[in-house]
MARKOL-863527 format. One record per residue: residue number from 1; residue in one letter; x, y, z of N, C-alpha, C, CB in turn. Coordinates in steps of 0.02 Angstrom, whole numbers, plus 50000, padded with zeros to 5 digits. Glycine has a CB too. Layout:
BEGIN
<rec n="NUM" res="A" n_east="X" n_north="Y" n_up="Z" ca_east="X" ca_north="Y" ca_up="Z" c_east="X" c_north="Y" c_up="Z" cb_east="X" cb_north="Y" cb_up="Z"/>
...
END
This chain:
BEGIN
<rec n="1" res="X" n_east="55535" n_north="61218" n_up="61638" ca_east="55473" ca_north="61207" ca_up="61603" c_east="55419" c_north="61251" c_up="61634" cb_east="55453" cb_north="61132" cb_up="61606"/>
<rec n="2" res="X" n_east="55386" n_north="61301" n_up="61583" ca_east="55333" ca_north="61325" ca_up="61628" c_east="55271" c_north="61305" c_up="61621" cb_east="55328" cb_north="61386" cb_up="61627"/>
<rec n="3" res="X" n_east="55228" n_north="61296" n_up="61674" ca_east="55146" ca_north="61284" ca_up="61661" c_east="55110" c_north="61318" c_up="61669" cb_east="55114" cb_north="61246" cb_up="61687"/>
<rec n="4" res="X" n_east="55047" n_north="61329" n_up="61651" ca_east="55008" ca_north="61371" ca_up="61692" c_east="54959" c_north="61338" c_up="61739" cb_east="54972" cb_north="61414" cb_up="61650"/>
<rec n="5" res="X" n_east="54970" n_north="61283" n_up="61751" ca_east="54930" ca_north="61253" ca_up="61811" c_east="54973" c_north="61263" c_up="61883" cb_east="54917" cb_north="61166" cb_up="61796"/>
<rec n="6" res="X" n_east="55025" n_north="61260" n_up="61872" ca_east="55061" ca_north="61241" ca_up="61921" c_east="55124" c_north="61289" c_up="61944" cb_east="55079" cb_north="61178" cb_up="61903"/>
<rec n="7" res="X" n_east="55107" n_north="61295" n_up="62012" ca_east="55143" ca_north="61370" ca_up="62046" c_east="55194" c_north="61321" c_up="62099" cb_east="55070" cb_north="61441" cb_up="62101"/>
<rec n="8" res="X" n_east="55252" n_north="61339" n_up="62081" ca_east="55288" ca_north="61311" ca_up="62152" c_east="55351" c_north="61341" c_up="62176" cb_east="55308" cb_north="61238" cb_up="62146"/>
<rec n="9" res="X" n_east="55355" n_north="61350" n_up="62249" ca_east="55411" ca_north="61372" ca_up="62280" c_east="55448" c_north="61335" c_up="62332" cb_east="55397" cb_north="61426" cb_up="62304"/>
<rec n="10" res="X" n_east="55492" n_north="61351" n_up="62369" ca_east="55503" ca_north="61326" ca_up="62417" c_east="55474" c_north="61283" c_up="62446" cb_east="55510" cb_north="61356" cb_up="62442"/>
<rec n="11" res="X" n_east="55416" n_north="61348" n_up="62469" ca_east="55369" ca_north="61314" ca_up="62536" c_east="55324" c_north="61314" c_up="62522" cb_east="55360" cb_north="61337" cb_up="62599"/>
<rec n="12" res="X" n_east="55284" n_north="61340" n_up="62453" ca_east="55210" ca_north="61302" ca_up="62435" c_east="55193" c_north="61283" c_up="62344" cb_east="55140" cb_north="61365" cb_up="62465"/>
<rec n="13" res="X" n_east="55160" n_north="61256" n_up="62361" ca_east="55156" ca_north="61228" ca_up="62290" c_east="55065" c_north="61249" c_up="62265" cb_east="55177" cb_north="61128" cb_up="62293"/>
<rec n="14" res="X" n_east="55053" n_north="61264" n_up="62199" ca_east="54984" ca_north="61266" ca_up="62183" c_east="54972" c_north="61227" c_up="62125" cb_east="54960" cb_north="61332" cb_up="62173"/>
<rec n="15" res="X" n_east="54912" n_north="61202" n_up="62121" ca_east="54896" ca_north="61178" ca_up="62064" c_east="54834" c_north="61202" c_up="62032" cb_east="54896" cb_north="61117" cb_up="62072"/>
<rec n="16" res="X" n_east="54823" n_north="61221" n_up="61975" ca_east="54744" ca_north="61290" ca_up="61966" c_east="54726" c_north="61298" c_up="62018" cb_east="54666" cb_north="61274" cb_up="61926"/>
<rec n="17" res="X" n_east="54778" n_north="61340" n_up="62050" ca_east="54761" ca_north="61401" ca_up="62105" c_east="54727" c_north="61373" c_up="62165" cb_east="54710" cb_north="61461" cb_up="62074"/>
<rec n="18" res="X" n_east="54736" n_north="61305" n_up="62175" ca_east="54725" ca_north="61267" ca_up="62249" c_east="54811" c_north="61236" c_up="62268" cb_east="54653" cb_north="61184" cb_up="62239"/>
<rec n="19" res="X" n_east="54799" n_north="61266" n_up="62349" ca_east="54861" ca_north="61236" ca_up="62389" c_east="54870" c_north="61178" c_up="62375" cb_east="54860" cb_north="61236" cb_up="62460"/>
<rec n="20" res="X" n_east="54929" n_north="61126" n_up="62367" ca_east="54914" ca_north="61075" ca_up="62371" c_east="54984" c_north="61073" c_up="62431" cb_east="54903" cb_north="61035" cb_up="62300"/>
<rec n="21" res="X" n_east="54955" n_north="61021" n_up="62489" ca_east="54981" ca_north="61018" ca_up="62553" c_east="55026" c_north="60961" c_up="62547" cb_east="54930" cb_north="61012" cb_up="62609"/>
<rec n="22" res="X" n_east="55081" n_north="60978" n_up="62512" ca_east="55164" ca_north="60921" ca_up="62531" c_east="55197" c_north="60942" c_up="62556" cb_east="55216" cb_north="60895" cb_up="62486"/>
<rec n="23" res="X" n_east="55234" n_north="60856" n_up="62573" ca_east="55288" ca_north="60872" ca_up="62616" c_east="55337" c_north="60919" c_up="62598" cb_east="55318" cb_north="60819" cb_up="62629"/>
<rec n="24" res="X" n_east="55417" n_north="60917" n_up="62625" ca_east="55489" ca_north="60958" ca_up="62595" c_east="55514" c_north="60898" c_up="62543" cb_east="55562" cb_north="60979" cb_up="62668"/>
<rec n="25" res="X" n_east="55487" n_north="60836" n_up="62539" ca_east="55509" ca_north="60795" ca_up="62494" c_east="55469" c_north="60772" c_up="62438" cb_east="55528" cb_north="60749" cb_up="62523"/>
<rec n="26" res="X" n_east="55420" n_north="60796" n_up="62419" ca_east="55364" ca_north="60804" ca_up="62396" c_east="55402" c_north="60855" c_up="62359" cb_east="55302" cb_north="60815" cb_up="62441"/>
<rec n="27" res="X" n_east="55392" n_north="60911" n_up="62372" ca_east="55388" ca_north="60983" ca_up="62351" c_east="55468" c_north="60981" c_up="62308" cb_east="55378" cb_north="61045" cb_up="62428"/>
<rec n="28" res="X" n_east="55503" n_north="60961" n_up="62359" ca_east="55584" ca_north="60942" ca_up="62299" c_east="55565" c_north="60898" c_up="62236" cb_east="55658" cb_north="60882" cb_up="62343"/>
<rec n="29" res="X" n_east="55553" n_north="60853" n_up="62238" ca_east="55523" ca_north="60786" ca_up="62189" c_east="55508" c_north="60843" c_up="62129" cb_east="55434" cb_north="60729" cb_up="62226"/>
<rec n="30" res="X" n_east="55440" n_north="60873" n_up="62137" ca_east="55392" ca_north="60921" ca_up="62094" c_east="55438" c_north="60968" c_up="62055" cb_east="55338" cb_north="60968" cb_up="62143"/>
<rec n="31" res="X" n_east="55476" n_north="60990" n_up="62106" ca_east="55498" ca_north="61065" ca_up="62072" c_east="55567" c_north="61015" c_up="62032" cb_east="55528" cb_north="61150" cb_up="62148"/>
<rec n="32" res="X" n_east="55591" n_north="60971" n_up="62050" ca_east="55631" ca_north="60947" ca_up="62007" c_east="55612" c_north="60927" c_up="61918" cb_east="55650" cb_north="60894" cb_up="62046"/>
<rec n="33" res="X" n_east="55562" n_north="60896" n_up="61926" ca_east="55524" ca_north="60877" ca_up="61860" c_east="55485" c_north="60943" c_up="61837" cb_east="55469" cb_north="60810" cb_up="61872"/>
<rec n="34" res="X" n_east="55452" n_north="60983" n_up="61861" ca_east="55444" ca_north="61049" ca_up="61834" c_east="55476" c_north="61102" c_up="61825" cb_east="55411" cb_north="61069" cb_up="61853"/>
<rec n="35" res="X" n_east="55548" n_north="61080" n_up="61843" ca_east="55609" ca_north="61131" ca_up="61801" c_east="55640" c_north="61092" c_up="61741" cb_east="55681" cb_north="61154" cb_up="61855"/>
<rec n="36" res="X" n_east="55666" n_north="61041" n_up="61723" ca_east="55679" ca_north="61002" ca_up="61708" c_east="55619" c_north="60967" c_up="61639" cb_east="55693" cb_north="60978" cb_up="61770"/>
<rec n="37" res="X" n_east="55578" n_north="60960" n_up="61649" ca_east="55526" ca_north="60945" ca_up="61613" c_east="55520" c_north="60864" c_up="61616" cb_east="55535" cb_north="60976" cb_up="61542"/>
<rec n="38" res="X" n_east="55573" n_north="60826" n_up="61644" ca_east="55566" ca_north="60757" ca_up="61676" c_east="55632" c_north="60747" c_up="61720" cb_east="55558" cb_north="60696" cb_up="61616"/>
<rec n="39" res="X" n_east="55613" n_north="60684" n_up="61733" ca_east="55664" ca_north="60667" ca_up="61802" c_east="55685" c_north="60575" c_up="61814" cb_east="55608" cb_north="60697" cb_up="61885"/>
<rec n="40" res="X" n_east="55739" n_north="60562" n_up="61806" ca_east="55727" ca_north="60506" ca_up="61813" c_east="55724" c_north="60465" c_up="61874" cb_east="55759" cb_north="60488" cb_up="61781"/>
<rec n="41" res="X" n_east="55720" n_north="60426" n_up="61890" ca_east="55762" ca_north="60394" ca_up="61949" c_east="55804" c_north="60417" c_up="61992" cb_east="55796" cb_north="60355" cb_up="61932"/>
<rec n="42" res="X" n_east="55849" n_north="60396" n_up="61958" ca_east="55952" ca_north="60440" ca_up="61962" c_east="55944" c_north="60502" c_up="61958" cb_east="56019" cb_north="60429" cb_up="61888"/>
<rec n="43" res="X" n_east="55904" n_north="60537" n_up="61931" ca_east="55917" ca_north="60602" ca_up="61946" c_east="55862" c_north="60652" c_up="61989" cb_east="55931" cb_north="60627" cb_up="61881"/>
<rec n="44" res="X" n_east="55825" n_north="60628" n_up="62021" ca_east="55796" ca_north="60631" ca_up="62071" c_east="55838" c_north="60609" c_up="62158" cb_east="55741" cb_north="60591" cb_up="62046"/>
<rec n="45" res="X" n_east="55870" n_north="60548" n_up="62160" ca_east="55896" ca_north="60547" ca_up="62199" c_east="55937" c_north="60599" c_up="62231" cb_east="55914" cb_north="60509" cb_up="62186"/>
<rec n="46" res="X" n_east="55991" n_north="60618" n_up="62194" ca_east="56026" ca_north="60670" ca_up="62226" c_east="56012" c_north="60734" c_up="62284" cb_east="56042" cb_north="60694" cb_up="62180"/>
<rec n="47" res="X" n_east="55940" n_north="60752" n_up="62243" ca_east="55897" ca_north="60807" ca_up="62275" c_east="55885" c_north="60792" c_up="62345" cb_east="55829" cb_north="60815" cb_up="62239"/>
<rec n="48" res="X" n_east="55846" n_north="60728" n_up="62345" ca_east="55807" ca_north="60688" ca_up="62413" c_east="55852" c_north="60713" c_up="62480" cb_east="55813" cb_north="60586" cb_up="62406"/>
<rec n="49" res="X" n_east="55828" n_north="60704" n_up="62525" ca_east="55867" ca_north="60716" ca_up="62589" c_east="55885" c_north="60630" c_up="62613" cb_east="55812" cb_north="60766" cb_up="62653"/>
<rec n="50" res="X" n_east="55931" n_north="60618" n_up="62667" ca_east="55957" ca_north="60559" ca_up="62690" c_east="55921" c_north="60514" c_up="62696" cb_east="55983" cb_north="60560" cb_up="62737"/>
<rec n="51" res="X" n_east="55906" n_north="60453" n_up="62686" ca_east="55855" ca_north="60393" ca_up="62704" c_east="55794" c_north="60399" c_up="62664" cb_east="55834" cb_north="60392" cb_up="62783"/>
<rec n="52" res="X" n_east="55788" n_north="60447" n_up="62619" ca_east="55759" ca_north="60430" ca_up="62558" c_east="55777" c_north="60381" c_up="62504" cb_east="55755" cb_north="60478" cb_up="62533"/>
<rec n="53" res="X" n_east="55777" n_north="60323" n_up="62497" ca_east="55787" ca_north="60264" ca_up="62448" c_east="55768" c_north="60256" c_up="62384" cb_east="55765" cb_north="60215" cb_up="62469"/>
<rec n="54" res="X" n_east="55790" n_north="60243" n_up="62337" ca_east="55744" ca_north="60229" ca_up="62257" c_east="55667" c_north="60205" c_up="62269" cb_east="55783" cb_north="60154" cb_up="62206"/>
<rec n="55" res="X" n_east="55668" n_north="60156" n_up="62318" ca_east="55592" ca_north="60154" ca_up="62314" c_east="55554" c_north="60195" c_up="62361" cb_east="55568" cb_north="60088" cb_up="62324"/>
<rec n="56" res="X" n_east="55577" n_north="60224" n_up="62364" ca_east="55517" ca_north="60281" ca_up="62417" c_east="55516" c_north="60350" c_up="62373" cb_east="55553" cb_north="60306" cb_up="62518"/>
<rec n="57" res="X" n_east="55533" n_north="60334" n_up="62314" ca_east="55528" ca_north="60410" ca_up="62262" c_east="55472" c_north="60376" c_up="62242" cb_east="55594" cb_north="60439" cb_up="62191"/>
<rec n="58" res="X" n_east="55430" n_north="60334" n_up="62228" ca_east="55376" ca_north="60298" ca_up="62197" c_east="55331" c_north="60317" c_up="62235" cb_east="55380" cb_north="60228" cb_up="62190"/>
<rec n="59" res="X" n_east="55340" n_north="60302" n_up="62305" ca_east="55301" ca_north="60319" ca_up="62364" c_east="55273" c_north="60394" c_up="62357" cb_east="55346" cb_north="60310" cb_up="62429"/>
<rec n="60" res="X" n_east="55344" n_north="60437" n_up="62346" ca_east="55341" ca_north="60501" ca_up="62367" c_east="55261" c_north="60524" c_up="62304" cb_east="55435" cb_north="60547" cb_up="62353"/>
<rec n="61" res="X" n_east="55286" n_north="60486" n_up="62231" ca_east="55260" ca_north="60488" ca_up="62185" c_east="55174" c_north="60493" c_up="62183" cb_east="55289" cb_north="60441" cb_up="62158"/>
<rec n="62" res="X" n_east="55170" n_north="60446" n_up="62205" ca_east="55101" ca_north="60412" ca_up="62229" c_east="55079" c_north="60464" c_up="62274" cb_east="55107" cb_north="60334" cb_up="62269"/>
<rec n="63" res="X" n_east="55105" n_north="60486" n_up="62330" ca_east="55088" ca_north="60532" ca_up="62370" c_east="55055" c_north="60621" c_up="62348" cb_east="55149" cb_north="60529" cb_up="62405"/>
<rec n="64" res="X" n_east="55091" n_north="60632" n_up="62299" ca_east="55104" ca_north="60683" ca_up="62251" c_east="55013" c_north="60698" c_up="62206" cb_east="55177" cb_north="60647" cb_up="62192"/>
<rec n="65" res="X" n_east="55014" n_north="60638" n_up="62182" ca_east="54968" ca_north="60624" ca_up="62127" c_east="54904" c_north="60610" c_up="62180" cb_east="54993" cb_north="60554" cb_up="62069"/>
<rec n="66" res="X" n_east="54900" n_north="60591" n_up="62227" ca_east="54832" ca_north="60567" ca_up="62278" c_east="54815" c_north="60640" c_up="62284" cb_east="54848" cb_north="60519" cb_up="62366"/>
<rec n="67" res="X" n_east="54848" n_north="60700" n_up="62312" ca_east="54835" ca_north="60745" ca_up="62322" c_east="54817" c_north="60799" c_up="62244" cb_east="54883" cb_north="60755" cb_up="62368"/>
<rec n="68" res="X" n_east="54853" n_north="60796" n_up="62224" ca_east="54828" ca_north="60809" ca_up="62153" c_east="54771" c_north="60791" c_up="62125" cb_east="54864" cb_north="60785" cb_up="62114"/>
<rec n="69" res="X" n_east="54740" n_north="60725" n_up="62120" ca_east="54678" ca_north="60708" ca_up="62105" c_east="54613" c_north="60734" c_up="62148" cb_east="54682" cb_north="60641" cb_up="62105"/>
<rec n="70" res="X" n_east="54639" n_north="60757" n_up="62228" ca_east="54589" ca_north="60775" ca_up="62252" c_east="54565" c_north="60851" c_up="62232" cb_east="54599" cb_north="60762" cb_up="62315"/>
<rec n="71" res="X" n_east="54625" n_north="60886" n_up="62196" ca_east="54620" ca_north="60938" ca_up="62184" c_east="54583" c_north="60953" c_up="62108" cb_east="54683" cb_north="60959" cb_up="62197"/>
<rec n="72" res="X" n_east="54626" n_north="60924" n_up="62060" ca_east="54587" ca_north="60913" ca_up="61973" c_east="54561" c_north="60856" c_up="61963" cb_east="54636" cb_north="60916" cb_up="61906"/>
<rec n="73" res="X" n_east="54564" n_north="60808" n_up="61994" ca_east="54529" ca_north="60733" ca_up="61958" c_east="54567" c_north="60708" c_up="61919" cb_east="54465" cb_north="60735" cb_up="61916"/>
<rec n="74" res="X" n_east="54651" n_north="60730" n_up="61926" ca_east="54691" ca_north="60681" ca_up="61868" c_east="54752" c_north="60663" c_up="61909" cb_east="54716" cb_north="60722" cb_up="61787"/>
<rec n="75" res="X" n_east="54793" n_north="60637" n_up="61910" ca_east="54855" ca_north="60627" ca_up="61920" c_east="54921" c_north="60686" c_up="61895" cb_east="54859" cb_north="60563" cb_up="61889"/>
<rec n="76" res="X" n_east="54943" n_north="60695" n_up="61925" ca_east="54982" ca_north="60764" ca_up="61889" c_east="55073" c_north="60721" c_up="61872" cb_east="54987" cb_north="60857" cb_up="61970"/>
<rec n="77" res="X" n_east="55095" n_north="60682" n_up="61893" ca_east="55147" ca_north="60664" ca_up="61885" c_east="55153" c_north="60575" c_up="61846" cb_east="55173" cb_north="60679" cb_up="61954"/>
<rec n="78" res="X" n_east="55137" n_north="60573" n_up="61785" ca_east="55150" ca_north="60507" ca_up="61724" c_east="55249" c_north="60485" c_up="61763" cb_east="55150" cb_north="60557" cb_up="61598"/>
<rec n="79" res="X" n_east="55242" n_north="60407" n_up="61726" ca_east="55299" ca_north="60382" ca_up="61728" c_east="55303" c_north="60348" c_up="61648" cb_east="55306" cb_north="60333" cb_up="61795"/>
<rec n="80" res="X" n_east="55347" n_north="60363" n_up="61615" ca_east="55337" ca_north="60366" ca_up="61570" c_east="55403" c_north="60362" c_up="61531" cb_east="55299" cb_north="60409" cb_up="61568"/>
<rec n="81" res="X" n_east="55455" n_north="60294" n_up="61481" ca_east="55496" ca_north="60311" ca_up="61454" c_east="55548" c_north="60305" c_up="61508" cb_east="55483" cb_north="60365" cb_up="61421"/>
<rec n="82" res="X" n_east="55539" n_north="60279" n_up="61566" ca_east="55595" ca_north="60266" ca_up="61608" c_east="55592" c_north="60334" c_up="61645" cb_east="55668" cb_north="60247" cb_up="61567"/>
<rec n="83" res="X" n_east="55541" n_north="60379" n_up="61629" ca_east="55543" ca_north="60445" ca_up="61655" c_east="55496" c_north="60466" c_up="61707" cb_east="55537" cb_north="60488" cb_up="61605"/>
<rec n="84" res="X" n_east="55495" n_north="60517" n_up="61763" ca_east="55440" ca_north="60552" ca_up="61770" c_east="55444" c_north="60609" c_up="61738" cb_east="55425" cb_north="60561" cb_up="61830"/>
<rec n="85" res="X" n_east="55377" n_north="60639" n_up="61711" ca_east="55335" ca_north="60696" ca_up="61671" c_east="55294" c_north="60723" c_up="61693" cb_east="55306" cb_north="60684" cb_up="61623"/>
<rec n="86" res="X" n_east="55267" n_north="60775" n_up="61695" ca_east="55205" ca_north="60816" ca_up="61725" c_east="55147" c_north="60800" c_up="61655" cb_east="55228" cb_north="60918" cb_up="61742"/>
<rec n="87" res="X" n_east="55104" n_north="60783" n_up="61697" ca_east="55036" ca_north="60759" ca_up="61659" c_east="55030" c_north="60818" c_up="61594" cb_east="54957" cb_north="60762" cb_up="61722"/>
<rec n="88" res="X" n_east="55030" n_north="60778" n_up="61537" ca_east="55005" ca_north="60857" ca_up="61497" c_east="54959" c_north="60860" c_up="61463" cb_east="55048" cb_north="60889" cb_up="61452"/>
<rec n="89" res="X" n_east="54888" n_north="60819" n_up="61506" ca_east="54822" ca_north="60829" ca_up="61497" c_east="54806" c_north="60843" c_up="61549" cb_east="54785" cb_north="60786" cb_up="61472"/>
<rec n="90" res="X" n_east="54811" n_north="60915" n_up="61599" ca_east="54807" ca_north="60956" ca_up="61645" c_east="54744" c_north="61004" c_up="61644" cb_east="54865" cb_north="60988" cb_up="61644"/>
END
């Protein structure tokens, strides 16, 4: 899926052209649902590294979007349909 808000690699991620500072589990989470164009649950897991749990993708979630809002004033990652989605009022 491409955006034009949102730049991500490896090791950094942008959102209209501000850093946004996540973790390596963070930054997996993102680039999963912004290749993909959503992500569920189950298919998010796989990615995660060890002792990451179903409920700490919510966490990760939450974490994601706090930093995001400090950057645009919106949340960048909806749950939605049993899904996560990248906000697409960006």
């Amino acid at each position: 899926m491409i955006v034009n808000y949102l730049s991500i690699t490896e090791d950094e991620a942008y959102l209209i052209g501000y850093k946004l500072k996540l973790s390596p589990t963070e930054r997996s989470i993102l680039l999963e649902i912004s290749e993909k164009g959503e992500a569920s649950i189950d298919t998010l897991i796989p990615i995660l590294p060890d002792g990451v749990s179903r409920g700490n993708i919510a966490v990760h979630i939450n974490s994601i979007n706090k930093k995001a809002d400090a950057v645009s004033g919106r949340k960048l990652v909806l749950f939605e349909n049993d899904k996560y989605i990248l906000n697409p009022y960006m």
